[in-house]
N, CA, C and O atoms as CSV, one atom per row, in Angstrom:
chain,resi,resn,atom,element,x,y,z
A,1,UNK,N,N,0.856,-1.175,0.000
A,1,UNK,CA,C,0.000,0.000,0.000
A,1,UNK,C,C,0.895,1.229,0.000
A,1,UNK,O,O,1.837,1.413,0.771
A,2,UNK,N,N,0.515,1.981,-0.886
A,2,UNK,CA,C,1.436,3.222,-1.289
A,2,UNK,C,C,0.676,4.641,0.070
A,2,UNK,O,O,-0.489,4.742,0.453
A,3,UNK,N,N,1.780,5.419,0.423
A,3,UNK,CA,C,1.778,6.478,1.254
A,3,UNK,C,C,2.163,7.448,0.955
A,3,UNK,O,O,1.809,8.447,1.581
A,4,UNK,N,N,3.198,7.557,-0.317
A,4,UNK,CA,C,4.055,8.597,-1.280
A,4,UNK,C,C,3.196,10.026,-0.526
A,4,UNK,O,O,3.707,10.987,0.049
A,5,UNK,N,N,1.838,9.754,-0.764
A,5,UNK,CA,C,1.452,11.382,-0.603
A,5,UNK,C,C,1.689,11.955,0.783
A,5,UNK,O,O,1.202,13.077,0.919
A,6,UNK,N,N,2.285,11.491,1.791
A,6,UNK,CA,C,2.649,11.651,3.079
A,6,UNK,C,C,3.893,11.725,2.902
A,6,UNK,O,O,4.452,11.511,3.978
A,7,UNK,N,N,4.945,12.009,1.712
A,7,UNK,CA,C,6.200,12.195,1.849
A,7,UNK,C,C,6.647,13.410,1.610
A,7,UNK,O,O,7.759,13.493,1.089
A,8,UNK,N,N,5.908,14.644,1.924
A,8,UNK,CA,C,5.835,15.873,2.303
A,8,UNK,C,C,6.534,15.966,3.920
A,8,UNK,O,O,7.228,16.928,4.250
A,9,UNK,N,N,6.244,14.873,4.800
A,9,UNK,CA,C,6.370,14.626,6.177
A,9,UNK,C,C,8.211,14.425,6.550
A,9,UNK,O,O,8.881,14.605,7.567
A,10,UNK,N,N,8.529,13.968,5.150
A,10,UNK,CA,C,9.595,13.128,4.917
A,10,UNK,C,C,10.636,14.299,5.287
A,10,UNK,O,O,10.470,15.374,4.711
A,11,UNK,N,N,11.664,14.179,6.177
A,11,UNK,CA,C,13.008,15.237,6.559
A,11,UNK,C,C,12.441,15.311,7.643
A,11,UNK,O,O,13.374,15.387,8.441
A,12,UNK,N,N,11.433,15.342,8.250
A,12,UNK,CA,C,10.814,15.857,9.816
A,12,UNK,C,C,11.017,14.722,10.574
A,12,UNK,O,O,10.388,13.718,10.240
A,13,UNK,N,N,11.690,14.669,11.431
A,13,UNK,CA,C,11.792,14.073,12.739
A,13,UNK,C,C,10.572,13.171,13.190
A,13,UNK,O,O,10.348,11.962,13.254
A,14,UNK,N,N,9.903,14.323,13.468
A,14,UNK,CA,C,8.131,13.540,13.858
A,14,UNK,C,C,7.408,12.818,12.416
A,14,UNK,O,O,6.782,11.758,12.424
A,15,UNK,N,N,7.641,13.584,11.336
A,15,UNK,CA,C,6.831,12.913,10.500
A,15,UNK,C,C,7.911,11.679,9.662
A,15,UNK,O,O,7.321,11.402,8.618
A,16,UNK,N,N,8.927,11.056,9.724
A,16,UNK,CA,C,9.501,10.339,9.410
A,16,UNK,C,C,9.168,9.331,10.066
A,16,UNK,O,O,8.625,8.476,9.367
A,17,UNK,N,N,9.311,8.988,11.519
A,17,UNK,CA,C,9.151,8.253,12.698
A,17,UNK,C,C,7.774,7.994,12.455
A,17,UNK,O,O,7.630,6.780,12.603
A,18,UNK,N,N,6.475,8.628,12.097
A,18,UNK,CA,C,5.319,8.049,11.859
A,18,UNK,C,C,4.874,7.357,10.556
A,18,UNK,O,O,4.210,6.333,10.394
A,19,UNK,N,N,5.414,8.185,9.701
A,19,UNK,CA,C,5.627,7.356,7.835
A,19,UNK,C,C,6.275,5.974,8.227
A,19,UNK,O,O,5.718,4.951,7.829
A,20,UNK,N,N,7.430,5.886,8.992
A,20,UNK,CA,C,7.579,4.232,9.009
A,20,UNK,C,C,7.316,3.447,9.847
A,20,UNK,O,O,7.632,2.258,9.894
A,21,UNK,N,N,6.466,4.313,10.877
A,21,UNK,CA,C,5.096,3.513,11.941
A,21,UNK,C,C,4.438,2.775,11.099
A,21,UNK,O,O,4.350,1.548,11.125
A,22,UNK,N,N,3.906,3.601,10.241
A,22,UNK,CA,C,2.549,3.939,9.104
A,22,UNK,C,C,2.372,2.158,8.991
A,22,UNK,O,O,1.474,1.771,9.739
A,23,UNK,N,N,2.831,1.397,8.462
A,23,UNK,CA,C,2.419,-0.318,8.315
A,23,UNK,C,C,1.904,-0.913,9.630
A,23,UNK,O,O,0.760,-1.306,9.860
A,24,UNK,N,N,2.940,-0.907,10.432
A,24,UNK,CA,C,2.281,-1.533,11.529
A,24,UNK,C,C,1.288,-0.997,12.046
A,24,UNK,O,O,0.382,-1.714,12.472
A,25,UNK,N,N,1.225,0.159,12.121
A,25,UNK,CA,C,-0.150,1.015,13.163
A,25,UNK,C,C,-1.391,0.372,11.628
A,25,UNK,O,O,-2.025,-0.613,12.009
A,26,UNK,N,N,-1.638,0.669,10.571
A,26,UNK,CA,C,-2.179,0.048,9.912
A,26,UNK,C,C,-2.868,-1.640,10.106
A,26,UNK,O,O,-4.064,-1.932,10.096
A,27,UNK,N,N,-1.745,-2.531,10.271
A,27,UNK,CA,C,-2.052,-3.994,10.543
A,27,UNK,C,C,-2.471,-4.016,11.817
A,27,UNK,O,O,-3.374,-4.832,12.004
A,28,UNK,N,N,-2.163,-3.464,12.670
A,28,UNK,CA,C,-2.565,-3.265,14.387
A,28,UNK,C,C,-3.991,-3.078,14.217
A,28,UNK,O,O,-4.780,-3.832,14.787
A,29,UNK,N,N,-4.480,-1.883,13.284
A,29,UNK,CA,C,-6.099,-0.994,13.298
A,29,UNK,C,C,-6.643,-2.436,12.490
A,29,UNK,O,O,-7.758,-2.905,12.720
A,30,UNK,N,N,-5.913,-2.903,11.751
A,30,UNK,CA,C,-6.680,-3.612,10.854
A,30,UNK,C,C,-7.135,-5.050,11.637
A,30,UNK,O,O,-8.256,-5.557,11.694
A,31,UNK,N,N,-6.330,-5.344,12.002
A,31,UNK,CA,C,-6.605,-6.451,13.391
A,31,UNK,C,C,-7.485,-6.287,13.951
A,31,UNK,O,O,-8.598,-6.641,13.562
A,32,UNK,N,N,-7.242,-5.658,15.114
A,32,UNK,CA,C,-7.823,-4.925,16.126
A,32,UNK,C,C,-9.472,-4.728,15.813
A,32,UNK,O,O,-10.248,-4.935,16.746
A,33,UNK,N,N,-9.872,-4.426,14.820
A,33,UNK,CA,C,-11.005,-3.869,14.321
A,33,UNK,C,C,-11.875,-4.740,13.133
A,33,UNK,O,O,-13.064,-4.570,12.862
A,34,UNK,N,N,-11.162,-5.489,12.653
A,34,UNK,CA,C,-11.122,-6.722,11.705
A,34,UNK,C,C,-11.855,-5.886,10.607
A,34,UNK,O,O,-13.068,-5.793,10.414
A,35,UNK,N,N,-10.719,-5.244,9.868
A,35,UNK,CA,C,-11.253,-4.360,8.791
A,35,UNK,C,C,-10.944,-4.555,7.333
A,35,UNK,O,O,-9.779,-4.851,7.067
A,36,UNK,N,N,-11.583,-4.467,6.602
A,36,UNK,CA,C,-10.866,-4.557,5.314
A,36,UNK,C,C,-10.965,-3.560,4.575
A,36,UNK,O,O,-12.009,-2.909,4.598
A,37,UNK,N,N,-9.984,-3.224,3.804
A,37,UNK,CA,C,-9.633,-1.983,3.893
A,37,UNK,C,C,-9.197,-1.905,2.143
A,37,UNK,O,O,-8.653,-2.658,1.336
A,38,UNK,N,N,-9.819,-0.463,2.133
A,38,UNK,CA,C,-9.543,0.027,0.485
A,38,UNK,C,C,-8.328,0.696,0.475
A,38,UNK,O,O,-7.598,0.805,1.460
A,39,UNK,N,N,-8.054,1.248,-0.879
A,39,UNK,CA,C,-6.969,2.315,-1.181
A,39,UNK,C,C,-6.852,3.415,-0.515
A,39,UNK,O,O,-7.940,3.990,-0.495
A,40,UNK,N,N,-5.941,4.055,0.113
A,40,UNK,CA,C,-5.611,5.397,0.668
A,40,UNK,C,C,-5.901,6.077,-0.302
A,40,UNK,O,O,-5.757,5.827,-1.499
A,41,UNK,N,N,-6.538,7.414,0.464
A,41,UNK,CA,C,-7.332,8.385,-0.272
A,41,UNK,C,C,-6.000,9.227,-0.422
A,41,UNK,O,O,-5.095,8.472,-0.067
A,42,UNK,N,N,-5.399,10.626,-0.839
A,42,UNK,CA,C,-4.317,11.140,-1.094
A,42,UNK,C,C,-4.353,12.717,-1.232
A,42,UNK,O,O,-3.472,13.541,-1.476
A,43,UNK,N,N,-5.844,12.830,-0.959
A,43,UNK,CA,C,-6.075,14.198,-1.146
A,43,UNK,C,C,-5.502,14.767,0.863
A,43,UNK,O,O,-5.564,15.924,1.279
A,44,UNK,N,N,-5.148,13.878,1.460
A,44,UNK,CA,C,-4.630,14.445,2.830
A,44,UNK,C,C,-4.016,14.252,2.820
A,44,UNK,O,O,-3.782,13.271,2.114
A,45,UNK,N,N,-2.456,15.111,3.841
A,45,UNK,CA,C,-1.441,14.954,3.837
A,45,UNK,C,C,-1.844,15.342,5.655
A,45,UNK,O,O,-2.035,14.136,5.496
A,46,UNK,N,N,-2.014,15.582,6.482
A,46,UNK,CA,C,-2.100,15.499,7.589
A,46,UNK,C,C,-2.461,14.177,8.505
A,46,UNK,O,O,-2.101,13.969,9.664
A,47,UNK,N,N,-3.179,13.439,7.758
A,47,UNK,CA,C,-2.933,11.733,7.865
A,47,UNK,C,C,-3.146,11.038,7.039
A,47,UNK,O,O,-2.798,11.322,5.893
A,48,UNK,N,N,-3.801,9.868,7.339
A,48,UNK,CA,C,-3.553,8.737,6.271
A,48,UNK,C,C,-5.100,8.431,6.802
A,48,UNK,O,O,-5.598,8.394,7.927
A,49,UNK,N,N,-5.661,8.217,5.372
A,49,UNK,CA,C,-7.361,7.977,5.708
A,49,UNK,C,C,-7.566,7.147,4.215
A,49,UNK,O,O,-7.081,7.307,3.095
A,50,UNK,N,N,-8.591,6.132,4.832
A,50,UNK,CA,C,-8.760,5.459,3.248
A,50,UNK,C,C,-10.382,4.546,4.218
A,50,UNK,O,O,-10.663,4.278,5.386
A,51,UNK,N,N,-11.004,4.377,2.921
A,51,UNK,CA,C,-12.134,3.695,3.006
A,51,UNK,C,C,-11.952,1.760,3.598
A,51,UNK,O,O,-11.177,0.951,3.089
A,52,UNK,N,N,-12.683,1.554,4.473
A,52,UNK,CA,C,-12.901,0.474,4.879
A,52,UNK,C,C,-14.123,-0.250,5.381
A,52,UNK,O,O,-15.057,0.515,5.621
A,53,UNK,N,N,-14.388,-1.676,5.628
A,53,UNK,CA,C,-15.509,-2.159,5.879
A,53,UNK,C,C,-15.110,-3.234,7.109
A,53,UNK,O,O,-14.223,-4.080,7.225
A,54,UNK,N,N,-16.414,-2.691,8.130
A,54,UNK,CA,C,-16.071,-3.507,9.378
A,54,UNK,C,C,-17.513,-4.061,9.810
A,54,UNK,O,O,-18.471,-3.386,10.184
A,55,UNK,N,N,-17.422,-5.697,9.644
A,55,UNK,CA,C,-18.807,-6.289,9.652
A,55,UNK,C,C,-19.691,-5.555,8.501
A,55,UNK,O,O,-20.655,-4.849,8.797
A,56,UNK,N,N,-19.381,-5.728,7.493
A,56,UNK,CA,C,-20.160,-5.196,6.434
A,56,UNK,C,C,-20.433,-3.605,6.455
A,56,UNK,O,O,-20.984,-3.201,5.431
A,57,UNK,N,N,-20.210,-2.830,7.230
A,57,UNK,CA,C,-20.532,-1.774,7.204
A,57,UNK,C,C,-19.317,-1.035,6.751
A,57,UNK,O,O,-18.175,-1.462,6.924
A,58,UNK,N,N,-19.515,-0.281,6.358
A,58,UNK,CA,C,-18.680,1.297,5.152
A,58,UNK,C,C,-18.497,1.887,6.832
A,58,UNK,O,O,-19.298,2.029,7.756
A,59,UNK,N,N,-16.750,2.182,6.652
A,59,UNK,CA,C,-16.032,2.853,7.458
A,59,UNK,C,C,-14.892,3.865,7.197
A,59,UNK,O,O,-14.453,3.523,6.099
A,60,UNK,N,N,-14.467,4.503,7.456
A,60,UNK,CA,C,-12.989,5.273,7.168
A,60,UNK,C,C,-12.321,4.890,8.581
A,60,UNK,O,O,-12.822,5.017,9.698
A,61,UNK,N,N,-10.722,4.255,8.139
A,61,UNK,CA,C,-9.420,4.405,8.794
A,61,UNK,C,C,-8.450,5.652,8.718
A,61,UNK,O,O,-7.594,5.903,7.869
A,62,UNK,N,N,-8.856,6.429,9.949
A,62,UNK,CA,C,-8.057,7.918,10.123
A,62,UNK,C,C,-7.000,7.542,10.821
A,62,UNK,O,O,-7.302,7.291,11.988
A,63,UNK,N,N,-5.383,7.342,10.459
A,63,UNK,CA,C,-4.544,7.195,11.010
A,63,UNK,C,C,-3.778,9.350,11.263
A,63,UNK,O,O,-3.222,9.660,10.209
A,64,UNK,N,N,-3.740,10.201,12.011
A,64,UNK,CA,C,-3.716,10.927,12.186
A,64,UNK,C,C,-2.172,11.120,12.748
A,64,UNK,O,O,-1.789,10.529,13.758
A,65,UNK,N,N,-1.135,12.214,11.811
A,65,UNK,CA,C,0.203,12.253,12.532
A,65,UNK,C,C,0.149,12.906,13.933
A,65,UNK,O,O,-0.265,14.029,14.222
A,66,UNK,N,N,0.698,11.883,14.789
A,66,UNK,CA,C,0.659,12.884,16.255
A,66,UNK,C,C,1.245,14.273,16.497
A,66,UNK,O,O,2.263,14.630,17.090
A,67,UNK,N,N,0.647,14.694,16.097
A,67,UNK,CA,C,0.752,16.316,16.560
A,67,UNK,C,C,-0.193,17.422,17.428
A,67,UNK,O,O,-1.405,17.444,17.639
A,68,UNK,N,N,0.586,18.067,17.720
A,68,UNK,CA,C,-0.932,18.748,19.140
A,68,UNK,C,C,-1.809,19.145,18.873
A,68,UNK,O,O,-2.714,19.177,19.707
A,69,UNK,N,N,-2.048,19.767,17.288
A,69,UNK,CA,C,-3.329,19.808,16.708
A,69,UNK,C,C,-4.291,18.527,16.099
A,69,UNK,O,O,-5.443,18.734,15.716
A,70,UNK,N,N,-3.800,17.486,16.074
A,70,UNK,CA,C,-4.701,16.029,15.992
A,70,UNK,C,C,-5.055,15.138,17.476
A,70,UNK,O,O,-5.685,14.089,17.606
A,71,UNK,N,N,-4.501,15.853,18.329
A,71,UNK,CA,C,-4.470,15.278,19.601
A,71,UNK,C,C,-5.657,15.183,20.407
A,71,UNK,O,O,-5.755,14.316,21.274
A,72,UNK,N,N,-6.499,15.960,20.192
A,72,UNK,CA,C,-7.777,16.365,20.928
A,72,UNK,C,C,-8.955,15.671,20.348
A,72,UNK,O,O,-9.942,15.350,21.009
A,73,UNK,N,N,-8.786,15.440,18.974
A,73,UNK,CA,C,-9.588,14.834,17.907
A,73,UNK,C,C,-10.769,13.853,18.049
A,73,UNK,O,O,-11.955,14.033,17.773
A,74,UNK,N,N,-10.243,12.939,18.472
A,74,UNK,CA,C,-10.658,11.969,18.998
A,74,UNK,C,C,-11.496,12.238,19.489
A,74,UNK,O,O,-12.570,12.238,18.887
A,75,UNK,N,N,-11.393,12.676,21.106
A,75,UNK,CA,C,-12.425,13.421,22.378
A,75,UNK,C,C,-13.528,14.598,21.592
A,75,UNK,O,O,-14.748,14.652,21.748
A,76,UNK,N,N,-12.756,15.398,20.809
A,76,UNK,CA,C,-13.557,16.140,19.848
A,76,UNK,C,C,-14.872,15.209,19.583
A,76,UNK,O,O,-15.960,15.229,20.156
A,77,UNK,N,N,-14.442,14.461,18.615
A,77,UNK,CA,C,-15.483,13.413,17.935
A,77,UNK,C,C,-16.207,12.709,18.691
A,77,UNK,O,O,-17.326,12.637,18.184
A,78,UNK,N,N,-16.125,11.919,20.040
A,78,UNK,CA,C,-16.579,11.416,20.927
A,78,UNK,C,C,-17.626,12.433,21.544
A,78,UNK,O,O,-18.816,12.233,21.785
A,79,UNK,N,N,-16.861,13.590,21.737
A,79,UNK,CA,C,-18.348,14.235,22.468
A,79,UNK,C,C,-19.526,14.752,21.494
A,79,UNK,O,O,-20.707,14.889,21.813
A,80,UNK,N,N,-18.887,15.036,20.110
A,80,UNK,CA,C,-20.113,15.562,19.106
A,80,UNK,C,C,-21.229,14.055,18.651
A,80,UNK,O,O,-22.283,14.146,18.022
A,81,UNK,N,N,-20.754,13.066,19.059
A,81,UNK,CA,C,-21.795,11.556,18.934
A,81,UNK,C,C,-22.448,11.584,17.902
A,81,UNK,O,O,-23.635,11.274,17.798
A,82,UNK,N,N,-21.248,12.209,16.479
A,82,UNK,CA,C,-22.097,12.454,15.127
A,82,UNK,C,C,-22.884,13.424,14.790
A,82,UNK,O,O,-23.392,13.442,13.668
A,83,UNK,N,N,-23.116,14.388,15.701
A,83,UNK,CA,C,-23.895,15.293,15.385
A,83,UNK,C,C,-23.160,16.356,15.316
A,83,UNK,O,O,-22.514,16.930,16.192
A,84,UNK,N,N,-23.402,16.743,13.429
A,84,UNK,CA,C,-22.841,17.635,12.855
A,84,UNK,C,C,-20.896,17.134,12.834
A,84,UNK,O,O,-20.167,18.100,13.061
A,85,UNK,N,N,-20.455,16.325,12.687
A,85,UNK,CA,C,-19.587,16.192,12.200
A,85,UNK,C,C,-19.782,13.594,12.311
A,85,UNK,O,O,-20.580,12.713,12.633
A,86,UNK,N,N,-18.238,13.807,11.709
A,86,UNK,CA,C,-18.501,12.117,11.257
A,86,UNK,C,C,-18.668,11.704,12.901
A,86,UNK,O,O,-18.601,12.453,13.876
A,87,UNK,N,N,-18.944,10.033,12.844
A,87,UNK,CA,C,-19.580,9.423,14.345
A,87,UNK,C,C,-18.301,8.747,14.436
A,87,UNK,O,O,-17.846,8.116,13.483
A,88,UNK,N,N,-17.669,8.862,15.619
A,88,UNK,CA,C,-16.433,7.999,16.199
A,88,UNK,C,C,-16.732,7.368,16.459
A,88,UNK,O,O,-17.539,7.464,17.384
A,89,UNK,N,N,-16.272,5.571,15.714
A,89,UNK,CA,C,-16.611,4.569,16.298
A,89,UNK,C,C,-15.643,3.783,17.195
A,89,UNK,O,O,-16.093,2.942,17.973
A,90,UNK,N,N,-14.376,4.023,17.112
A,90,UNK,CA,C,-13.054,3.628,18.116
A,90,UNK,C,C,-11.996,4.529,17.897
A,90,UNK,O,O,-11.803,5.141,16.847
A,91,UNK,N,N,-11.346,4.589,18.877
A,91,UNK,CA,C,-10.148,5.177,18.581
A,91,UNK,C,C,-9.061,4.181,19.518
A,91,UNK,O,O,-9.162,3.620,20.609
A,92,UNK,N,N,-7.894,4.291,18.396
A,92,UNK,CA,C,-6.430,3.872,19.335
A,92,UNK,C,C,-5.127,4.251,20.208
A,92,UNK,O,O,-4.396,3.362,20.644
């Protein structure tokens, strides 16, 4: 699975160290969640998001570079419970 469009990240300290996270945190979510999983979308460069299906249902995998502006995200999404933005169904 190609990531190229996340090699904007590439020379950065933080974003190097997560580009070659990027597989395992992938197989971990994909486990973990028993997902199957489409092509990375490429129009983001702030993470890595691509379409997936968990128990038949249509999902997105947001792998998000840790940074202090993706950090809150999560809790963000958890407290809006889908309303008016997407529904968090796990986070890792």
């Amino acid at each position: 699975m190609g990531y190229e469009h996340l090699d904007v990240w590439r020379g950065d300290p933080l974003g190097d160290a997560w580009i070659d996270e990027l597989p395992s945190i992938v197989d971990t979510c994909t486990e973990r969640w028993s997902l199957t999983l489409g092509e990375p979308w490429t129009n983001s460069v702030a993470s890595l998001t691509m379409p997936a299906e968990r128990d038949g249902e249509p999902v997105v995998l947001k792998i998000g570079i840790p940074d202090r502006e993706g950090g809150f995200e999560a809790e963000a999404l958890r407290r809006l419970h889908g309303d008016g933005a997407v529904r968090l169904l796990d986070d890792h």
